[in-house]
N, C-alpha and C positions, 0 to 999 in steps of 0.2 A: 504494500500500500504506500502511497507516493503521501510525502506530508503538503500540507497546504503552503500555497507559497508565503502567506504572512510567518508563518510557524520557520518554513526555510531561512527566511531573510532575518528573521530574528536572531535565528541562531548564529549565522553570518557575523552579524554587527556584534554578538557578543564575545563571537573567538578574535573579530579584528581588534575589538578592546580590551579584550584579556592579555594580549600579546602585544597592547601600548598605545599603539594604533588608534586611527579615527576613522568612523564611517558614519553615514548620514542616507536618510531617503527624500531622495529628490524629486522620485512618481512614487506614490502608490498605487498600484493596479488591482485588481481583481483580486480578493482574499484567497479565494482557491487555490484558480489556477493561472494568476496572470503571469506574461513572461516576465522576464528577469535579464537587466541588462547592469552590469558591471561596471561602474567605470575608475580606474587606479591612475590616482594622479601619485607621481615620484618626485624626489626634492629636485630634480633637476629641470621641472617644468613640463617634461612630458606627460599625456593624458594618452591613456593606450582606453577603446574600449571592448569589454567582450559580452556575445550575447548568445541567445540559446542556439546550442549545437543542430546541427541539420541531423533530421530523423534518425538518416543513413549510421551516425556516427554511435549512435547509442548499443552497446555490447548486450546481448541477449539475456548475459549471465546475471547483469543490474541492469536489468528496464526502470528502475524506480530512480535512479540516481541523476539530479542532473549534469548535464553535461554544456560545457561552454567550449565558443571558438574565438579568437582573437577576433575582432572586427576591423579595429584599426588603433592606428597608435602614431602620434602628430603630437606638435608644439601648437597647434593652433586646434584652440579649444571651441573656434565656432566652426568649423567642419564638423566636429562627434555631435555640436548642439544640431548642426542642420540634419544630422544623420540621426539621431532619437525624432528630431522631430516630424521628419518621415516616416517612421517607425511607429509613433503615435497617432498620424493619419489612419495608418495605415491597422492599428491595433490600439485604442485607449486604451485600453486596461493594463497597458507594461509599467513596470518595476522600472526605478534607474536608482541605486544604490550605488552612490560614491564612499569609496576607501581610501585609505593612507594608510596605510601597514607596514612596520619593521618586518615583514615573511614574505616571500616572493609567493604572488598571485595565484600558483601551482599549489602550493599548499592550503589555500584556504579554499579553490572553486577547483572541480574535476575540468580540468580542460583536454577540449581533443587536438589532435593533429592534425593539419590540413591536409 
């Protein structure tokens, strides 16, 4: 049984702050089942974002697990804005939860490989 995304993203923000870290929700979407997009800003300026993996990529063995893909990752923070806000057109109900985290992004979200 897959948890609800409010319950997912919770738990999220409390291992980025347990580990020092800061994170924040910037959409809340759909308590269910809304998607879930990432986004990890770095002290160097960079905004990398990541969002739900294509179907394809999900491993049979954890159907329940989500899984994320890099989307993009730029110094210029109004291209990922013009790009969620396509995404919102396109689906209201997503998640966008920004992080600052001392743990590289790998460790806190299942990501796949392209």
């Amino acid at each position: 049984m897959r948890v609800t995304t409010d319950f997912w993203v919770s738990a999220l923000m409390r291992r980025v702050f347990g580990e020092g870290g800061f994170a924040a929700i910037l959409s809340r979407g759909a308590t269910e089942a809304g998607a879930v997009f990432v986004l990890a800003r770095d002290r160097f300026g960079t905004t990398t974002l990541y969002g739900p993996a294509p179907q394809t990529s999900y491993d049979s063995a954890r159907p329940d697990e989500r899984q994320f893909s890099l989307l993009e990752s730029t110094e210029d923070a109004s291209s990922i804005d013009a790009r969620l806000e396509r995404e919102r057109r396109f689906d209201p109900d997503i998640w966008v939860v920004e992080i600052e985290s001392n743990s590289p992004v790998q460790d806190l979200i299942a990501l796949t490989k392209p």
